[in-house]
C-alpha positions, 0 to 999 in steps of 0.5 A: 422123559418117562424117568422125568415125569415119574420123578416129578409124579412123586414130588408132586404127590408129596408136594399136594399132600404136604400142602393140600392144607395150606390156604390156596395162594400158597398151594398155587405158589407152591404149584407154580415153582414147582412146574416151572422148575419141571419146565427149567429142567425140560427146556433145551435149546431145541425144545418148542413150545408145543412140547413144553405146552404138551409136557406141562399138561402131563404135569397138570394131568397128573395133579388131576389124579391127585386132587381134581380141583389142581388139574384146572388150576394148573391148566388155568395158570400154564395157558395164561402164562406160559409164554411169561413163564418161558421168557421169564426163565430164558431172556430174564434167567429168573429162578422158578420163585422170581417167575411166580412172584413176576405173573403173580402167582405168589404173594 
């Protein structure tokens, strides 16, 4: 897991810097697909949604340290969409994008 979380670290560091210019729909769009692939990766079929809740507030902590306004961002977009998050990538097998345009997170 530690291995994960570092890996998803450095994608994210490229991921703000690369896009901290970009208007703030797609720096929410590209956030989003992101931490939903990080959520894809880390769901198995014994992972309970306690664990996810707890690994997405890594993620979104970690964005903090990058860029403080993301940490809210993040923490705003998982609490109000993780159970559409997870049912969208588990009962409809959507892909990262197709979850972020189904809860509007991308235009």
């Amino acid at each position: 897991l530690h291995s994960t979380m570092k890996a998803v670290l450095a994608l994210l560091s490229c991921l703000v810097a690369s896009t901290v210019s970009a208007p703030k729909n797609d720096l929410t769009c590209s956030i989003c697909v992101d931490i939903v692939t990080d959520i894809e990766n880390f769901l198995t079929s014994d992972t309970t949604e306690q664990e996810i809740v707890e690994f997405v507030e890594q993620i979104c902590s970690a964005l903090g340290a990058i860029l403080p306004d993301l940490e809210a961002t993040c923490k705003a977009l998982v609490e109000s969409q993780l159970p559409a998050i997870i049912e969208g990538l588990v009962e409809e097998n959507l892909n990262p994008q197709e979850v972020c345009n189904s809860i509007l997170v991308c235009p």
